[in-house]
C-alpha positions in Angstrom: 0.0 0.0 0.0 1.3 3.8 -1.0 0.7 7.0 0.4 1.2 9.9 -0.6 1.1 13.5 1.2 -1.8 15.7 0.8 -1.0 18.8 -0.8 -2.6 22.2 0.1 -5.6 23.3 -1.9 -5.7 27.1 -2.4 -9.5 26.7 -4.5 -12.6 26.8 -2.3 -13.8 22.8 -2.8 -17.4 22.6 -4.0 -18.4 19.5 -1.4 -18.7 20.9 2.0 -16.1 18.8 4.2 -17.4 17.8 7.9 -15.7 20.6 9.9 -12.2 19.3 11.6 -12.5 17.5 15.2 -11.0 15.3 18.0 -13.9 13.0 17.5 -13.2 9.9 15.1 -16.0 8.5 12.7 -16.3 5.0 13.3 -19.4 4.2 12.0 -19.0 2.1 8.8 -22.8 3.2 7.6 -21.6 7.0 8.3 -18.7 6.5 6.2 -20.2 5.0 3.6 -22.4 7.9 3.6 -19.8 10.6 3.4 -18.1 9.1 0.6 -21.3 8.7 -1.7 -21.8 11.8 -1.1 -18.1 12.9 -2.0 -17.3 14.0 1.6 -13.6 12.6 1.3 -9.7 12.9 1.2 -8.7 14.0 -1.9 -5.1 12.3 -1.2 -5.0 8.6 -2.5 -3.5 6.9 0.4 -5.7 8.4 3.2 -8.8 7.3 1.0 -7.5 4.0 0.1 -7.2 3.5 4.3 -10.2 4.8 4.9 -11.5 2.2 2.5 -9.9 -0.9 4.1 -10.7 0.9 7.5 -14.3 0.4 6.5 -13.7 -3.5 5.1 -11.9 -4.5 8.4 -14.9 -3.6 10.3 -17.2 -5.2 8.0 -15.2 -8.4 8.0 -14.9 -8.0 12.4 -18.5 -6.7 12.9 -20.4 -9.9 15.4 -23.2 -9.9 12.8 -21.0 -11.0 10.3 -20.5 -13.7 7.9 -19.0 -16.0 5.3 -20.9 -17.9 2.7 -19.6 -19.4 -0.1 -20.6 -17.7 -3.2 -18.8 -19.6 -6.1 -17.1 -22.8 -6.4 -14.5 -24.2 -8.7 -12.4 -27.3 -9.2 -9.0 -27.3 -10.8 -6.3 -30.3 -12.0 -3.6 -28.2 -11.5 -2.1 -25.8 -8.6 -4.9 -22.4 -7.7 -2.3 -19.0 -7.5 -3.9 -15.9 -5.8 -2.8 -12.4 -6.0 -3.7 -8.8 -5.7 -7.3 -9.9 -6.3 -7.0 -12.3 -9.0 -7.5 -16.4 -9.2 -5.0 -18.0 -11.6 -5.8 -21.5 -13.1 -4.7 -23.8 -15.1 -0.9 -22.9 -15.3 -1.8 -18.8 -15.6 -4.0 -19.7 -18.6 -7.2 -18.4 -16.8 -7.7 -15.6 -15.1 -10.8 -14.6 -12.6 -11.2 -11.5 -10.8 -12.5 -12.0 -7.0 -13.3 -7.9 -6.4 -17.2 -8.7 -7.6 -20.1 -9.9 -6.1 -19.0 -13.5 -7.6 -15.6 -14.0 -9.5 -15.6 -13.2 -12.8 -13.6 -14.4 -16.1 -10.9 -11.6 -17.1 -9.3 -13.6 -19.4 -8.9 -17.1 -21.0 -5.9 -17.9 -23.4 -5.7 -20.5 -25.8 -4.8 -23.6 -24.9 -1.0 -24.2 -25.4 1.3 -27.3 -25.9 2.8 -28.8 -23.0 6.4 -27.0 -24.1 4.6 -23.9 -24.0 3.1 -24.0 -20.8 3.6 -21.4 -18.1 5.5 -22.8 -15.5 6.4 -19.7 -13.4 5.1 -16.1 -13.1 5.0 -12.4 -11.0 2.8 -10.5 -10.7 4.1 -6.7 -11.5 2.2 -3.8 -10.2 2.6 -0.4 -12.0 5.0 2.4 -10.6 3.2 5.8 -8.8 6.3 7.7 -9.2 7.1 8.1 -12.8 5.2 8.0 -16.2 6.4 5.3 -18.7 6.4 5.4 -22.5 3.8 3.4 -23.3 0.3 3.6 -21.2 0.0 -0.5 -21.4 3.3 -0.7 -19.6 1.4 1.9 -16.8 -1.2 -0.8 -15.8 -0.2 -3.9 -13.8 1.5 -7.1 -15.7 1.9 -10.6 -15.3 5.2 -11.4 -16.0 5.4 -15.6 -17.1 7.9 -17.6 -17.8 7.3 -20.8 -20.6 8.6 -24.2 -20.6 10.3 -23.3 -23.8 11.9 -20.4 -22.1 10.4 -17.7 -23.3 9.6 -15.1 -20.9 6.3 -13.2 -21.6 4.9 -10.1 -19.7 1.2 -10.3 -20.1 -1.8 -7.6 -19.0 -3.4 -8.6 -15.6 -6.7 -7.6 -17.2 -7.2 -8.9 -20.5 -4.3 -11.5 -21.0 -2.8 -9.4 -24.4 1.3 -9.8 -25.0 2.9 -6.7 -24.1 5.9 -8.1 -24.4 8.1 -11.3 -25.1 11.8 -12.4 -24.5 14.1 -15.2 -25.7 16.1 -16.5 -22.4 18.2 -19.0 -24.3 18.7 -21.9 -26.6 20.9 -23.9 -24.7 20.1 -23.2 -20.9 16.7 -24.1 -19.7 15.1 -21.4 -17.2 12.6 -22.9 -14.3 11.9 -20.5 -11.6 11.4 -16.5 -11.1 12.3 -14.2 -8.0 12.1 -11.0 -7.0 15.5 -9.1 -6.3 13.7 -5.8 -5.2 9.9 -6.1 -5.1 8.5 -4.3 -8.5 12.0 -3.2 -9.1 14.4 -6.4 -10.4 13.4 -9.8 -10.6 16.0 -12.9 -11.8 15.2 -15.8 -13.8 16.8 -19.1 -12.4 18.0 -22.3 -14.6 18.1 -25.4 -13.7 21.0 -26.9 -12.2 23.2 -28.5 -14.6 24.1 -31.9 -14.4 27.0 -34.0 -15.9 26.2 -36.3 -18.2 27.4 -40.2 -18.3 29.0 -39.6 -21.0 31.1 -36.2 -20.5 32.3 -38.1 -16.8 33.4 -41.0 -18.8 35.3 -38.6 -21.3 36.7 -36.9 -18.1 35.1 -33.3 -18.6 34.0 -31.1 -16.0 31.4 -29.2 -16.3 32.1 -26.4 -13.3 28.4 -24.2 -14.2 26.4 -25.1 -11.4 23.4 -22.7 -13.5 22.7 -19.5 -14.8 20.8 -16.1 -13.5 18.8 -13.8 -15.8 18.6 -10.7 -14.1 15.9 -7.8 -15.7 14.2 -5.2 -13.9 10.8 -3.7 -14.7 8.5 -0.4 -15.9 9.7 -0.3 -18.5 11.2 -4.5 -19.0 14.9 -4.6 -19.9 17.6 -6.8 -18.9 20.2 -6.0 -16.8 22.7 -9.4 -17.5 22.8 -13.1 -17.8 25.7 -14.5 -15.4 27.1 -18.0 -14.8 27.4 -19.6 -11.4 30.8 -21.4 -11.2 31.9 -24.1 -8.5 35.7 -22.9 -9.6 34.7 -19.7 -8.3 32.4 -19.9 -5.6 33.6 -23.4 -4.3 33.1 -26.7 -5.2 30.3 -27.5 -2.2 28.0 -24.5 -3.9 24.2 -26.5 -4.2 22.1 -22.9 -4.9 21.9 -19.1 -4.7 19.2 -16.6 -5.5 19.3 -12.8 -5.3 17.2 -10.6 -2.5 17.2 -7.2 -2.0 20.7 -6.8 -3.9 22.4 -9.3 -2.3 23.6 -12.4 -4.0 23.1 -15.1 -1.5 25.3 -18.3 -1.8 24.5 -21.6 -0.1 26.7 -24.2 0.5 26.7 -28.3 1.3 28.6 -27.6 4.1 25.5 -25.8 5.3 27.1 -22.6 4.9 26.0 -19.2 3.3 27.6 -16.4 1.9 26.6 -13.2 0.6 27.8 -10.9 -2.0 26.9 -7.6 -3.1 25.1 -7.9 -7.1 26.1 -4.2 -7.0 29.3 -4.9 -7.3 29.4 -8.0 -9.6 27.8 -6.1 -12.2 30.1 -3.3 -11.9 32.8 -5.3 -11.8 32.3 -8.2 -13.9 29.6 -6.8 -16.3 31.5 -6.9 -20.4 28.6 -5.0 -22.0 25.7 -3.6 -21.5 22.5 -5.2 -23.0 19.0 -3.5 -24.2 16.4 -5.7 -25.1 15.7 -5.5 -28.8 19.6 -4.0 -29.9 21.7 -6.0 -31.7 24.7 -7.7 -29.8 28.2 -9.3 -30.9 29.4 -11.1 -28.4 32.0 -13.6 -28.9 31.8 -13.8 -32.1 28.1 -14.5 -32.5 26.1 -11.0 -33.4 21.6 -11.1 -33.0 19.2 -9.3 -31.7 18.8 -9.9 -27.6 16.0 -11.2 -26.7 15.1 -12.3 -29.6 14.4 -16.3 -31.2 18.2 -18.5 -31.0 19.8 -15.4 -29.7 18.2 -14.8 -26.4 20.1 -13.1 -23.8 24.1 -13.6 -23.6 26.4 -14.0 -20.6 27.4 -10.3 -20.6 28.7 -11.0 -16.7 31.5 -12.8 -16.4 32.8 -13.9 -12.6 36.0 -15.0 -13.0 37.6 -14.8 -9.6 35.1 -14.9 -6.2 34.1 -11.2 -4.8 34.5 -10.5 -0.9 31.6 -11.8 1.1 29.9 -9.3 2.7 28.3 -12.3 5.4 29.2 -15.5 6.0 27.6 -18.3 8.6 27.2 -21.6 8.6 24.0 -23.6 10.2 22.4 -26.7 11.1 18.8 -26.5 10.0 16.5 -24.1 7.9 19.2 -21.8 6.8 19.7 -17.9 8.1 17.3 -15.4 7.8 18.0 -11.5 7.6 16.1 -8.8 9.0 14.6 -6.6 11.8 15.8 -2.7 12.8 18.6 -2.7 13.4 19.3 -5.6 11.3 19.8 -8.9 12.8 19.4 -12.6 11.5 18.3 -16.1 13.2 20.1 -19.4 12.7 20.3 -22.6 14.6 24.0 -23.0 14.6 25.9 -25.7 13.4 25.6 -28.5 16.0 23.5 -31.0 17.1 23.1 -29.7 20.8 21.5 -26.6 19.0 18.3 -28.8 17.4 15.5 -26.7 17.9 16.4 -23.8 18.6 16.8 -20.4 17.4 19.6 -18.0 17.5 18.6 -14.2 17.2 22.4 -12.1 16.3 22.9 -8.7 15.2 24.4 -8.5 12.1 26.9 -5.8 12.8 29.0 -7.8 15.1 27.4 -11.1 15.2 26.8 -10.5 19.4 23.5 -12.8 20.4 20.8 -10.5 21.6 20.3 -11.3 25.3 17.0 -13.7 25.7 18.1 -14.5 21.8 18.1 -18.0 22.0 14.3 -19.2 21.1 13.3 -22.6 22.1 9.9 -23.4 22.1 10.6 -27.1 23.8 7.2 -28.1 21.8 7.1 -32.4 21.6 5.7 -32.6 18.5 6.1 -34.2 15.2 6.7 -30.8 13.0 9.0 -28.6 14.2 8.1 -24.7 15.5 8.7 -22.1 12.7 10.4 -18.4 13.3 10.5 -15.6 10.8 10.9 -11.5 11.0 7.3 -9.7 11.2 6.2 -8.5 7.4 5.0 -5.7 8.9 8.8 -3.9 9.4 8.1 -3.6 13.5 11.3 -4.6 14.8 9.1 -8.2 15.5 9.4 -11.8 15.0 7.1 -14.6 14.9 7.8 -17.7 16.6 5.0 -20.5 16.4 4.3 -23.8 17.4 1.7 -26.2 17.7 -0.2 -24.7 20.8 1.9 -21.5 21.4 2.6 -18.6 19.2 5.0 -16.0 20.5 5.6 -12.4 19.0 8.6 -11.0 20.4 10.4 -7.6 20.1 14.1 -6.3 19.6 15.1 -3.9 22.0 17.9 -1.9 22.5 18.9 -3.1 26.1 18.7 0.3 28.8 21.8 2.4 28.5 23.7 0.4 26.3 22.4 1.3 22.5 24.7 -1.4 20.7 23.9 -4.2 22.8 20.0 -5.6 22.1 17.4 -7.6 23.8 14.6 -10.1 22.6 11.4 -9.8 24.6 7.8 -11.1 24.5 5.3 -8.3 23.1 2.4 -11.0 23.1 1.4 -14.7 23.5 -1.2 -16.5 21.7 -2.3 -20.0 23.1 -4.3 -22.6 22.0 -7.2 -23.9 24.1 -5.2 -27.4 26.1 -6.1 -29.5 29.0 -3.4 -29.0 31.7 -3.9 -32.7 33.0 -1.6 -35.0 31.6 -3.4 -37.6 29.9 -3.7 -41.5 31.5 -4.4 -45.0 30.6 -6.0 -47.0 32.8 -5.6 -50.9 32.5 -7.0 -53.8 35.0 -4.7 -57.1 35.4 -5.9 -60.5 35.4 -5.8 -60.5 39.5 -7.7 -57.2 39.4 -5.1 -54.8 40.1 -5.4 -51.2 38.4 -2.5 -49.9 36.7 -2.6 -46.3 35.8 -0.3 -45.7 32.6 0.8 -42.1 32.3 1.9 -40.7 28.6 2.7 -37.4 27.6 0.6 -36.3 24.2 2.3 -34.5 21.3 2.1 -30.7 20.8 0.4 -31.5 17.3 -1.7 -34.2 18.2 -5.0 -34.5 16.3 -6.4 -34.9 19.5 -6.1 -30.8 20.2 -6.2 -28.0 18.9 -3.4 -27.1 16.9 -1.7 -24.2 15.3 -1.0 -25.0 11.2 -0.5 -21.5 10.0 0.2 -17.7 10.8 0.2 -15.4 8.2 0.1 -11.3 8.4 -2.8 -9.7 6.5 -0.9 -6.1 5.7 -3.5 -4.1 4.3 -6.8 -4.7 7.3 -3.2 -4.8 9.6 -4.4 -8.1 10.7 -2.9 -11.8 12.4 -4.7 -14.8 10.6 -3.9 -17.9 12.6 -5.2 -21.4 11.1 -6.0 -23.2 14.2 -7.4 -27.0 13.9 -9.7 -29.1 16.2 -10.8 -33.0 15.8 -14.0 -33.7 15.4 -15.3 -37.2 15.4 -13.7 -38.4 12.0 -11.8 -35.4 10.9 -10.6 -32.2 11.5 -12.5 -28.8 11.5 -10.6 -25.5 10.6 -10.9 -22.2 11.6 -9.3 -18.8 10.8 -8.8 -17.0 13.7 -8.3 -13.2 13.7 -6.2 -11.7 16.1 -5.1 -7.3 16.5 -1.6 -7.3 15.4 -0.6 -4.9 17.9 -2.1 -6.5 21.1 -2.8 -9.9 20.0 -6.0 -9.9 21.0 -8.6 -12.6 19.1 -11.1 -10.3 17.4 -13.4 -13.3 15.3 -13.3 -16.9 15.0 -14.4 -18.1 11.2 -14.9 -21.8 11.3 -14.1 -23.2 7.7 -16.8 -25.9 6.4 -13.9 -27.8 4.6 -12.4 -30.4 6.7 -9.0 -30.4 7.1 -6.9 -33.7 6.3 -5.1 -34.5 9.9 
């Protein structure tokens, strides 16, 4: 969600505007009346909140409710974004802003080769005005079996544009580098065939990274990944917020600065539709056979700006000031969860997390979407939301406390088994259940809802002869359970 600043209007507005007060307007039928009747912000961000102000107390109002309004069944995966249903590999699209979702688009059916098998979903830029007023509206961009890469309208489904990756690498996967800004397109990994081991050639290209950005599309370089330069133990990388991020089979990762590879390592720069000699082959880039060359060329390994090795579920980066949690890299450290600051790799006091939950899936912790300073740690029956704090007059050394605790609804007795021996003697067995029995209520999900500014928890209970769902809805500040939504789909336990 953007907003903008209001500017100052110097011109007497023609709709009278409720005169300025301490007292909020909470009343959703008010509202609704004021902005029928044009009695709003003219600023886009303080109307588009006020908008979802009015939907979150709709959704949280006691009075109401979900019913199921449409139905459909699908062979193939279901994607949903930004208000739009994807089926059958991209191929379809339905919008879900109506009263009942409606068709948007439908494209013919393709070949198996030509198949979307990967796609982002590109929303247009506030801040500048491109060339073309297509490229101005959102995208899908889509990446094809064959490797073509496509970037489609969201609303009708028409080829804006259409790039040639390459003839001899095959693309899989897409990723956002910066959200809306760069995205990479990832190859497979390339294995050595029987008969290039037997003739004693090594092939060191673990894959290859496209790298393009958006609004308008160009690329930015196509670069090799090469076990003689990053080490032979390299297994996968991808790119995130400008930071090439290296993992190892040791269970080790390294990062490294894109920035500087490109600068460094870039031969030529590339424009989609230019010609290109390179190496003594000359096309058009992006185009059929050509596609995109290796214009970056890594030929000896850049400085790491991080590197840390772990045992499980690999490092995660984030928080303000920036810190990252990792289980390190011993078998005494199972199951738990190391909170660091990045600056000088000191463990935040209270940083090690340890849920001690018996259970059969293990807890999960990540940094709050919502940029707080927070981080989630959930479990079967306990989800904590703690804070990083800078600890009381000491500003480089930090703290991890609890804001909130959300538990699930357990029986404090331990359970028992009772059995009767042949002489009549009772024998009282005592077992401890599991966290995640079906037996109670469980926690399967968390997820942060950003625009209502809302906690959705998936929570599970057994019924007779499966489980029933529910979505609970808890203030993200406070934790506080606002409205329980019981799904009418069981859930497989």
């Amino acid at each position: 969600m953007v907003s903008t600043s209001s500017s100052m209007c110097l011109e007497r507005s023609p709709v009278a505007r409720p005169l300025a007060g301490k007292a909020r307007i909470n009343n959703v039928c008010m509202l609704l009346g004021f902005r029928s009747a044009g009695v709003t912000s003219h600023d886009f961000g303080t109307l588009l909140g006020g908008n979802l102000k009015i939907l979150k107390n709709i959704i949280l109002q006691d009075g109401a409710e979900f019913t199921k309004v449409w139905a459909k069944s699908s062979k193939t995966v279901v994607f949903y974004e930004s208000g739009r249903i994807y089926f059958e590999n991209y191929r379809c699209s339905y919008t879900s802003l109506t009263p009942q979702p409606q068709l948007l688009y439908e494209m013919p059916v393709r070949p198996k080769a030509e198949k979307i098998e990967d796609s982002l979903l590109c929303q247009c830029p506030l801040e500048k005005v491109l060339p073309q007023a297509l490229d101005q509206k959102p995208s899908l961009v889509a990446l094809t079996a064959n490797n073509w890469l496509y970037q489609l309208s969201a609303d009708t489904g028409q080829t804006l544009h259409r790039v040639y990756l390459s003839s001899h690498v095959k693309f899989r996967s897409l990723g956002w580098d910066v959200s809306q800004e760069t995205f990479y397109v990832k190859s497979i990994q390339h294995k050595q065939t029987p008969l290039a081991r037997q003739a004693g050639v090594e092939n060191n290209v673990l894959m290859h990274l496209a790298i393009f950005k958006v609004f308008p599309l160009d690329v930015i370089g196509l670069m090799e990944i090469n076990k003689k330069v990053f080490g032979k133990s390299v297994v996968d990388v991808l790119l995130s917020q400008g930071v090439l991020a290296v993992s190892h089979s040791t269970k080790c990762v390294k990062l490294y600065s894109f920035e500087d590879i490109v600068k460094k390592f870039r031969t030529k720069k590339l424009t989609l539709g230019q010609e290109c000699d390179l190496y003594g082959a000359s096309g058009i880039v992006g185009d059929a056979h050509y596609g995109i060359p290796v214009n970056i060329h890594i030929n000896e390994c850049p400085p790491a700006l991080f590197e840390m090795s772990y045992l499980d579920n690999g490092i995660q980066i984030g928080g303000h000031p920036w810190h990252y949690i990792y289980t390190p890299n011993h078998k005494r450290h199972r199951g738990t969860h190391h909170i660091c600051s990045i600056s000088d790799g000191a463990l935040a006091k209270n940083g090690v997390q340890d849920m001690k939950c018996d259970s059969l899936e293990a807890d999960w912790i990540f940094f709050h979407p919502d940029d707080s300073r927070r981080i989630i740690h959930a479990g079967p029956s306990t989800i904590n939301v703690l804070k990083i704090i800078a600890e009381k007059d000491v500003d480089s050394k930090y703290e991890v406390v609890c804001d909130f605790s959300i538990k699930a609804s357990r029986e404090n007795s331990a359970s028992s088994q009772v059995t009767v021996t042949s002489s009549g003697r009772i024998v009282k067995k005592r077992f401890q259940q599991l966290e995640d029995d079906p037996e109670q209520e469980t926690f399967k999900m968390v997820k942060y809802e950003d625009e209502l500014d809302l906690l959705a928890i998936v929570e599970i209970s057994h019924t007779e002869h499966e489980g029933q769902a529910s979505v609970r809805l808890h203030h993200n500040k406070s934790g506080a359970l606002l409205k329980r939504i019981a799904l009418e789909e069981p859930w497989d336990v």
